[in-house]
C-alpha positions in Angstrom: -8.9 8.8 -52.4 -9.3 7.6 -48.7 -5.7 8.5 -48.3 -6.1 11.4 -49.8 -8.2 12.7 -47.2 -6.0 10.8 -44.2 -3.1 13.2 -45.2 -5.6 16.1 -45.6 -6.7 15.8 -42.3 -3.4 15.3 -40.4 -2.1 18.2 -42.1 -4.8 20.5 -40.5 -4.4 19.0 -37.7 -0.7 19.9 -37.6 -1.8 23.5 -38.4 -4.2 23.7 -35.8 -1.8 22.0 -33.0 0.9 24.7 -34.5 -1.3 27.8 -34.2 -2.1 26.6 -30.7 1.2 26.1 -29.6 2.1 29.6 -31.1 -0.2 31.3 -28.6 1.2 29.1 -26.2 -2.4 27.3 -25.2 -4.0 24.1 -26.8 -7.1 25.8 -26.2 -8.1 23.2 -23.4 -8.3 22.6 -20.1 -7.5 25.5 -17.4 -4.9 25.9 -14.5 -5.0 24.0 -11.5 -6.6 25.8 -9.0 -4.6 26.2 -5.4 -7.4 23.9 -3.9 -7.7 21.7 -6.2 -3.8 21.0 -6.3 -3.8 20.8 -2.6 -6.6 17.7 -3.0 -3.9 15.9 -5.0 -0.9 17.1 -2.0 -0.5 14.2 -0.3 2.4 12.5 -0.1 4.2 12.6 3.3 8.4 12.9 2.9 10.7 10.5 5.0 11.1 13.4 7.7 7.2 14.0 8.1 7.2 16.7 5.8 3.5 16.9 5.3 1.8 14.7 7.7 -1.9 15.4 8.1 -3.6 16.4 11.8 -4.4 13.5 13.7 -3.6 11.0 16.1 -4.5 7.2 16.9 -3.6 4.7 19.3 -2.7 1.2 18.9 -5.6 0.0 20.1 -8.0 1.6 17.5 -5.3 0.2 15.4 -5.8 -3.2 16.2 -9.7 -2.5 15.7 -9.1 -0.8 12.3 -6.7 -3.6 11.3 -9.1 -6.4 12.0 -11.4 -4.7 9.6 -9.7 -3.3 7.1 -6.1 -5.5 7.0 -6.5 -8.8 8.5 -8.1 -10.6 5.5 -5.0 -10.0 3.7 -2.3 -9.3 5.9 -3.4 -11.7 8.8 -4.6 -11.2 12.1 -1.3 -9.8 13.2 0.6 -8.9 10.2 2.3 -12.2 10.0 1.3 -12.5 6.6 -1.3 -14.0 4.0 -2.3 -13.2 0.6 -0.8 -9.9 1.4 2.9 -9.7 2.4 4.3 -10.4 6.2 4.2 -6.9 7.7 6.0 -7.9 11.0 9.2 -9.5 12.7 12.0 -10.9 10.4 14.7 -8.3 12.4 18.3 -9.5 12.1 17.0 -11.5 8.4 18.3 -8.8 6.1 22.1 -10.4 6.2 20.7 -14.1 5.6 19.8 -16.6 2.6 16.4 -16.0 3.3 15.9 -12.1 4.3 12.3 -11.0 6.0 11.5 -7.8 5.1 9.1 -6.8 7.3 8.2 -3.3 8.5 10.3 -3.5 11.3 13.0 -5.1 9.6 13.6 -3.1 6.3 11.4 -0.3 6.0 13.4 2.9 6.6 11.4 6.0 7.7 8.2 5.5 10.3 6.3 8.9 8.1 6.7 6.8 5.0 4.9 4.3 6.1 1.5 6.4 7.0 2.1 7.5 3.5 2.0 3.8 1.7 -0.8 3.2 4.2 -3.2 6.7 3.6 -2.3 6.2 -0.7 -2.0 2.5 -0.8 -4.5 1.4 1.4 -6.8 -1.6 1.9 -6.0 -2.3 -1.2 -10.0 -2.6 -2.6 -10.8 0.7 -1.6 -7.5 3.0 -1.6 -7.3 6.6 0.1 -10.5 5.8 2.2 -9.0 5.6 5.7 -9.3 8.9 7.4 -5.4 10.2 8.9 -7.0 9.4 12.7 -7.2 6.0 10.7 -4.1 5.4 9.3 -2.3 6.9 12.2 -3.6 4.4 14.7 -3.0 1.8 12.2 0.7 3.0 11.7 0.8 3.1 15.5 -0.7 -0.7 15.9 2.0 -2.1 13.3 5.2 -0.2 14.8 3.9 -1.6 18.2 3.4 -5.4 16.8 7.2 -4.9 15.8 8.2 -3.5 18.7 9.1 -0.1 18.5 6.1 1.5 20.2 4.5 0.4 23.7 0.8 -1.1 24.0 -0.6 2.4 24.9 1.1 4.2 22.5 -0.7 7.2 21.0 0.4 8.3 17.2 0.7 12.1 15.6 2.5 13.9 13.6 5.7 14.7 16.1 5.7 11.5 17.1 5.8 9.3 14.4 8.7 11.5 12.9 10.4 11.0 15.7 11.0 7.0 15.3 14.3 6.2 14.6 13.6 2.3 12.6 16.0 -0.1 13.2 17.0 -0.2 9.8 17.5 3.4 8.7 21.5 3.7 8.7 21.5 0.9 6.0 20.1 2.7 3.7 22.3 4.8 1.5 21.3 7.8 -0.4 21.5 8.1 -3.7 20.0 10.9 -5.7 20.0 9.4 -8.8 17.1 6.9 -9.2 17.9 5.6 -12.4 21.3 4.5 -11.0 21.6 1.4 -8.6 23.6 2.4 -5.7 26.9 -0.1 -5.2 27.8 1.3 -1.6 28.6 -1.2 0.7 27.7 -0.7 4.7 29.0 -3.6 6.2 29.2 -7.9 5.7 29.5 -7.2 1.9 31.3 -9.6 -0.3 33.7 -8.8 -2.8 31.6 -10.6 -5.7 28.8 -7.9 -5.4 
């Protein structure tokens, strides 16, 4: 009897889903509104595509980092219980490749992104962009690609060329690992 009434009620519910579907609703939920999708908009592109307003200098970095990144990080980025976010530069080639922000990390706007989504780690998305722009601005400066007195925006942080970015080889298909070679590659790849 009890299955009885198990295949009762999934065959309504098939009816149901099947009427829904014909009207082309479930009956729940509602569109997105334009404001609410623009809440959820975040995500900054390797070209700076979508960076926020703002600016920060290294040295409100370096105040924001002792609070919010140090525990984990260290006290200048050298490492922890989070990973080493500076040096390792001419590593990648080695046994024992460093891949650091200055070392591997391709595109200086991605990195505000990983930082605003990603970032500190116990309370994500909490840093305002003046924020995450000075941190950005502190850890390009402790690898050495911005001075002490840098100031970060928008135009500026897309315009950092890494020292890593021409190793990296587009591929569009993400489900596909790419085999190109760039240089020092073996022949048993």
């Amino acid at each position: 009897m009890r299955w009885r009434s198990c295949v009762i009620a999934a065959i309504g519910l098939v009816a149901l889903v099947g009427a829904a579907r014909a009207q082309g609703t479930y009956g729940i939920g509602r569109p997105a509104t334009p404001a609410e999708i623009e809440g959820w908009n975040i995500d900054v592109d390797r070209d700076g595509g979508n960076l926020p307003e703002g600016r920060g200098s290294v040295a409100h970095g370096e105040e924001i980092f002792a609070q919010q990144c140090a525990s984990c990080h260290g006290a200048k980025g050298q490492g922890g219980v989070g990973d080493r976010l500076v040096g390792g530069r001419g590593t990648l080639a080695s046994a024992k490749p460093i891949k650091t922000i200055g070392s591997y990390w391709p595109y200086a706007p991605t990195l505000f992104d990983y930082i605003r989504r990603a970032m500190p780690q116990s309370a994500p998305q909490s840093l305002p962009p003046d924020d995450v722009y000075a941190v950005s601005a502190y850890l390009l400066y402790l690898n050495d690609l911005l001075p002490a007195d840098a100031v970060l925006d928008a135009t500026r942080l897309a315009a950092i060329k890494m020292p890593n970015r021409a190793m990296f080889v587009d591929d569009p298909r993400p489900d596909v690992k790419n085999v190109a070679c760039v240089t020092g590659c073996s022949d048993g790849k």
